[in-house]
C-alpha positions as CSV (number, residue, x, y, z in Angstrom):
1,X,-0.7,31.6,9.0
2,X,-2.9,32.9,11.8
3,X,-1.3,36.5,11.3
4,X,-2.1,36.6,8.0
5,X,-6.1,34.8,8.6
6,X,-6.7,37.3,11.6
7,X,-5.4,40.4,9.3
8,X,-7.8,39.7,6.4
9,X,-10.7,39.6,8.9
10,X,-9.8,43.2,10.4
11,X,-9.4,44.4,6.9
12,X,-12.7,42.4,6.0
13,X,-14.8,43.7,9.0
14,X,-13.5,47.1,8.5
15,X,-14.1,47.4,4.9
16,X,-17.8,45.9,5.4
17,X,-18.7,45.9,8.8
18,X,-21.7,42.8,9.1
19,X,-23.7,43.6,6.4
20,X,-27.5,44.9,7.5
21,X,-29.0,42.4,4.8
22,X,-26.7,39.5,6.4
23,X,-27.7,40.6,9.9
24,X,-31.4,40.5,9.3
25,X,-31.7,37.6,8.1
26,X,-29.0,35.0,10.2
27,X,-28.1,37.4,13.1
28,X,-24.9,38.0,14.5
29,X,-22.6,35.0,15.6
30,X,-22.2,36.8,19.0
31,X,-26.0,37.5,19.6
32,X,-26.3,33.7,18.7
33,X,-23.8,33.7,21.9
34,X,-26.1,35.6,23.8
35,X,-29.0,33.9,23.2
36,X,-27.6,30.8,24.7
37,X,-26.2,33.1,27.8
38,X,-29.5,35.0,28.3
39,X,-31.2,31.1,28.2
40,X,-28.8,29.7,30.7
41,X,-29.5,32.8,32.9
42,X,-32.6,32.1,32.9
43,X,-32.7,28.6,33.1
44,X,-30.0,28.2,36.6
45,X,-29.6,31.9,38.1
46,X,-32.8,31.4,40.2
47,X,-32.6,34.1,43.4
48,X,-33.5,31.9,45.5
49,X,-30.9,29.3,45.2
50,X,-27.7,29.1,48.0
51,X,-24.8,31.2,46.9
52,X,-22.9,28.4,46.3
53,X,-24.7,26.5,44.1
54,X,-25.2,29.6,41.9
55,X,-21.6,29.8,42.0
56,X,-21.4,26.6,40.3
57,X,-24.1,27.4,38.2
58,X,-21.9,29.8,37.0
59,X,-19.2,27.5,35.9
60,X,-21.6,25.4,34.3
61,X,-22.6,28.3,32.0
62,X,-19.2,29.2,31.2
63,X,-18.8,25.9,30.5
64,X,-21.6,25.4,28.4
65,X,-20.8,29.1,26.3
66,X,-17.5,28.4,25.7
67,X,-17.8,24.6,24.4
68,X,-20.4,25.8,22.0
69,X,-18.2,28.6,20.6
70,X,-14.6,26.1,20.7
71,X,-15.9,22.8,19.7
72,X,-17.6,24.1,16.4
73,X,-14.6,26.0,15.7
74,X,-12.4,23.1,16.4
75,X,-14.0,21.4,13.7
76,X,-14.4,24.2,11.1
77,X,-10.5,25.0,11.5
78,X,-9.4,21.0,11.0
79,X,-11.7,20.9,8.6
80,X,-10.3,23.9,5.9
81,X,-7.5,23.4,3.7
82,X,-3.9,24.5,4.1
83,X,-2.2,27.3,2.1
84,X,-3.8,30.5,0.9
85,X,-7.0,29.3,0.5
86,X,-7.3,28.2,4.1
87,X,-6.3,31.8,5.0
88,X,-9.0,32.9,3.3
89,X,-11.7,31.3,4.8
90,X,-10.3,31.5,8.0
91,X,-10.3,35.1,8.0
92,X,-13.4,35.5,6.1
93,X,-15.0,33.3,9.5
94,X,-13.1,35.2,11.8
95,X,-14.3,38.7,10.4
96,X,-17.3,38.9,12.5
97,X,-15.6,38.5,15.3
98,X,-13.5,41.6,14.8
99,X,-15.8,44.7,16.1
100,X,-13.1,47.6,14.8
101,X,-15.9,49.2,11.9
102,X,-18.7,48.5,14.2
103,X,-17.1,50.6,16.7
104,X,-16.0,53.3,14.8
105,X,-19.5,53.6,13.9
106,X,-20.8,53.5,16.9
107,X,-18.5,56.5,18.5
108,X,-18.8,58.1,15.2
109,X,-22.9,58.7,15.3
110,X,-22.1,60.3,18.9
111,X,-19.6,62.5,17.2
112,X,-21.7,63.6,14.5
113,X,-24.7,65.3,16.4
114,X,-21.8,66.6,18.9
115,X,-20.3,68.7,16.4
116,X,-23.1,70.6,15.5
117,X,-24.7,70.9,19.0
118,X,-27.3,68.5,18.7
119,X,-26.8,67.4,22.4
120,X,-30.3,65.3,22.7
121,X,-28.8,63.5,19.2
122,X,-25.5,62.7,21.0
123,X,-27.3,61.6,23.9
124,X,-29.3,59.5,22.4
125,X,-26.8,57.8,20.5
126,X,-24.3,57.2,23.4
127,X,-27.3,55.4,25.1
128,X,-26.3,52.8,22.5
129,X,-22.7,51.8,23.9
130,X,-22.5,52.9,27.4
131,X,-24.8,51.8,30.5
132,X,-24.8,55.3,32.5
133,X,-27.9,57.4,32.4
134,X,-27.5,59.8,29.0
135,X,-29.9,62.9,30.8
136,X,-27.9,63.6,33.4
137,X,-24.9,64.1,30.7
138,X,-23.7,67.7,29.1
139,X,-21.5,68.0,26.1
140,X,-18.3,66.8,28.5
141,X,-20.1,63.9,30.1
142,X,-20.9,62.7,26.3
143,X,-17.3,62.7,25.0
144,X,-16.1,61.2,28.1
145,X,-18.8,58.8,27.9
146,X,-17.6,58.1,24.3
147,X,-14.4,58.4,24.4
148,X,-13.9,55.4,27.1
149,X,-16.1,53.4,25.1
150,X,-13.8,53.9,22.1
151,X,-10.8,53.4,24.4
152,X,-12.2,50.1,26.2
153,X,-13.5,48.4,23.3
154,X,-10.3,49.3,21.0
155,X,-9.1,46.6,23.5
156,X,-11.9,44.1,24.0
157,X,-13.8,44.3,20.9
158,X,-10.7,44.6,18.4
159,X,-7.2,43.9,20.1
160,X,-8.2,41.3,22.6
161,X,-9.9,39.0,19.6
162,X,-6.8,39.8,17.5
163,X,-4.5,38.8,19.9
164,X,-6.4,35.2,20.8
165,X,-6.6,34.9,16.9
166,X,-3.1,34.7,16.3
167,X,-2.3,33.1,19.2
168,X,-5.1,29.8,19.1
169,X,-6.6,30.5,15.5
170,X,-10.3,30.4,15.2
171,X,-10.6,28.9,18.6
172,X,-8.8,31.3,19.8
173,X,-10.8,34.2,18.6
174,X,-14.4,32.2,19.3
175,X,-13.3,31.7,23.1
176,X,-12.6,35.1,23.4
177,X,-16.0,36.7,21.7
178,X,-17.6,33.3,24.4
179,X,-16.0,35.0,27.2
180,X,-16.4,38.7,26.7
181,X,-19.9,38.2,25.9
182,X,-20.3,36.0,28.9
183,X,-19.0,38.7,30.9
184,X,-20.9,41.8,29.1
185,X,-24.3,39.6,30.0
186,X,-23.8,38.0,33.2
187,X,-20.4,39.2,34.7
188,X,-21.8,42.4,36.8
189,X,-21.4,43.3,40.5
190,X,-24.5,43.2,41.9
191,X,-27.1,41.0,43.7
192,X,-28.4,38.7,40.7
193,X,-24.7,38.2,39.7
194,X,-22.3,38.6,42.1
195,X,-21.5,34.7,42.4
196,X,-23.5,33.4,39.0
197,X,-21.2,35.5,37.0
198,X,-18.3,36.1,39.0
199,X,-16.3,33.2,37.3
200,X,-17.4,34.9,33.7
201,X,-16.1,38.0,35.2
202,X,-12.7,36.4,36.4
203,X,-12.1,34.7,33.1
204,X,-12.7,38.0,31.3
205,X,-10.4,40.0,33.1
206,X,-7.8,37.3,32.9
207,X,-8.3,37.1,29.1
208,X,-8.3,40.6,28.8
209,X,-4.7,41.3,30.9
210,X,-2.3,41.5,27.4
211,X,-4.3,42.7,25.3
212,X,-5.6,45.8,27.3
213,X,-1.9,46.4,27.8
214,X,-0.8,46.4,24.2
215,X,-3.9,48.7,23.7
216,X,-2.3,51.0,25.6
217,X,1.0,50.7,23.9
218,X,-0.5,51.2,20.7
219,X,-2.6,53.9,21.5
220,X,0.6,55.8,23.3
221,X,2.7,54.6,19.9
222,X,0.4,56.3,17.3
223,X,-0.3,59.8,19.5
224,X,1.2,62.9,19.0
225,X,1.6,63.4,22.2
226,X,3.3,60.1,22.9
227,X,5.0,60.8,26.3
228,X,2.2,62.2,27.8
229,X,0.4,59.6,26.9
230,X,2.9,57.0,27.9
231,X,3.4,59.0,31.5
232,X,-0.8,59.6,31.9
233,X,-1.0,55.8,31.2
234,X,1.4,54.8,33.6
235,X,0.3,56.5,36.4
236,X,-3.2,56.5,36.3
237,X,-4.5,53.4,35.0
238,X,-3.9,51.5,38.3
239,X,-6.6,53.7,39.6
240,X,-9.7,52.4,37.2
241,X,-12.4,49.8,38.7
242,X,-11.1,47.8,36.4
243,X,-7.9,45.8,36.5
244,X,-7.6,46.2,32.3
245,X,-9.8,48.8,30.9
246,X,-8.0,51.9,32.9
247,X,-5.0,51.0,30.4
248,X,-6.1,52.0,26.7
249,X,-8.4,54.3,28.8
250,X,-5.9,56.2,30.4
251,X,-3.9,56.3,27.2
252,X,-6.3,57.7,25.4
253,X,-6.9,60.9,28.0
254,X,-3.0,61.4,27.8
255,X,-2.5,61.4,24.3
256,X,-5.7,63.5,24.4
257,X,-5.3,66.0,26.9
258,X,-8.0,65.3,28.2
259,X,-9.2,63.9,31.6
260,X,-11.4,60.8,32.2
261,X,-13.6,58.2,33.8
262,X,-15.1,60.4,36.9
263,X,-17.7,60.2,38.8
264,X,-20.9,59.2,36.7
265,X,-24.4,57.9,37.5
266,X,-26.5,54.9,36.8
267,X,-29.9,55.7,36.9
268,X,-30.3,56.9,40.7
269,X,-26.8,56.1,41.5
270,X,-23.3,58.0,41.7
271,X,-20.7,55.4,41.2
272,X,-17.7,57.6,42.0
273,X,-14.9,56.7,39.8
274,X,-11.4,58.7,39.9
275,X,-10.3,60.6,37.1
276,X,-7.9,59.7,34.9
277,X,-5.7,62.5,33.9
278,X,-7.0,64.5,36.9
279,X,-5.4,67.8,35.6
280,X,-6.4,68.2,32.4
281,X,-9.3,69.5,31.0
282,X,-12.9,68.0,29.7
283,X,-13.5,66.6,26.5
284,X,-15.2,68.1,23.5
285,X,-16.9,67.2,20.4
286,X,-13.3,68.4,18.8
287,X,-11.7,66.2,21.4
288,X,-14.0,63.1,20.2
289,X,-12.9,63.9,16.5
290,X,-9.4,63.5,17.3
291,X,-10.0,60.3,19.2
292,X,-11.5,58.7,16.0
293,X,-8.7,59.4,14.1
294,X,-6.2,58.2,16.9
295,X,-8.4,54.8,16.6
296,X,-7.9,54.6,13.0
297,X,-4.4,55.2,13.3
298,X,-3.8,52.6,16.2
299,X,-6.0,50.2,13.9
300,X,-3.9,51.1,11.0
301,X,-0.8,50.6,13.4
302,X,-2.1,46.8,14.6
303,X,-3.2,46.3,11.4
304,X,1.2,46.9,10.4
305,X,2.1,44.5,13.2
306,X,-0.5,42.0,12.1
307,X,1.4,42.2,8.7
308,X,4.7,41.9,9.6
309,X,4.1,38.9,11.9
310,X,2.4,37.1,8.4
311,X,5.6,37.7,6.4
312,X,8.2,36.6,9.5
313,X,6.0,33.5,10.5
């Protein structure tokens, strides 16, 4: 039954999104999340403090973040009826935790302004979903920009809560969103959280280890280019920072044609990153395009498996 619950909410979500009327006046179930991180940040990750007992801090939080995601949706879930019905409302709760429209949108308003060579538009909108300083970017640095975005968060913001939703159920799927976000918020190399969020960070990457793999499978699966994709992906993703995201990432730039990652910069800093796909050449705003509709098609592809896992289950 968790097939067929976690399938209506990616339908759900990407037929609707979270409605703008909805959001305004409750929020978001994951900025509810983030609320409680940012307090608990606040609250124990004092500077001052021995590295060790930030450390534990740290725990504490991810404690705290993931028993108030779990625990209510232990209760919701034993709480809904069997059958159909409780299908229903289990993917109509889980729905919000599914980020694939949201996405879409979001790498789609960099596209737009791209295409027509609005070049402060695109940079403005990229600011939304990537950290790395939008002036210093031209045309290629934008796609790149947003075409990692669309690659990464394929994984974390659609596969990996899919995944832990068929897997655990709605506890599944609201552990997942606890630890992503803990990790988006506090899990980042650098003085303030190097050991307050270095457990958030560890969980992450550990909860993110399938998923970012069948990303990649998918992605290489649906592309036209498939062995490239599957050869690019093979060799290169080893090579990312990270131990997940150079997966989807580097099946993306093979099934593209395209190279990735790169050096880039963070305000006054270079962080230099190797490319993925070394040899190939720079995105485009036609090279952005064509990784929207590879996203729909690997959504449409997940969206197949989720089905046929429903009807053998």
């Amino acid at each position: 039954m968790s097939a067929a619950a976690i399938l209506l909410a990616l339908v759900l979500e990407g037929a609707t999104g979270w409605p703008s009327r909805l959001h305004a006046r409750i929020g978001h179930p994951v900025a509810w999340l983030g609320a409680l991180i940012a307090l608990l940040d606040r609250r124990w990750n004092r500077p001052g403090d021995p590295a060790a007992r930030r450390l534990w801090l740290g725990v504490a939080a991810v404690a705290v973040t993931l028993t108030a995601a779990v625990v209510p949706a232990l209760a919701v879930a034993a709480l809904l009826p069997g059958g159909w019905l409780g299908v229903a409302l289990t993917g109509l709760l889980a729905a919000p935790l599914v980020a694939g429209r949201s996405l879409y949108d979001h790498v789609a308003a960099v596209a737009r302004p791209l295409t027509v060579g609005d070049l402060a538009g695109a940079r403005g909108a990229v600011a939304m979903i990537v950290g790395r300083d939008p002036a210093q970017l031209d045309e290629a640095g934008v796609a790149r920009a947003a075409l990692e975005s669309l690659a990464e968060n394929a994984s974390d913001g659609v596969v990996a809560p899919v995944f832990w939703g068929v897997v655990l159920g709605l506890p599944g799927i609201a552990g997942y969103k606890a630890i992503n976000t803990l990790d988006s918020m506090i899990g980042h190399r650098n003085a303030r959280y190097l050991h307050f969020g270095r457990v958030a960070a560890r969980l992450d990457d550990l909860a993110n280890l399938v998923p970012a793999r069948l990303t990649g499978l998918i992605l290489c699966a649906v592309s036209g280019q498939r062995d490239a994709a599957i050869r690019t992906m093979l060799r290169d993703a080893r090579a990312h920072r990270s131990p997940n995201a150079g997966w989807p990432e580097a099946a993306m730039a093979g099934a593209l044609g395209v190279r990735l990652s790169g050096p880039r910069a963070y305000g006054d800093k270079i962080s230099d990153e190797p490319w993925l796909n070394a040899g190939a050449a720079d995105p485009d705003a036609r090279a952005l395009d064509r990784g929207l509709t590879l996203y729909l098609r690997a959504m449409a592809a997940l969206a197949m498996v989720l089905a046929t896992l429903a009807l053998i289950a």
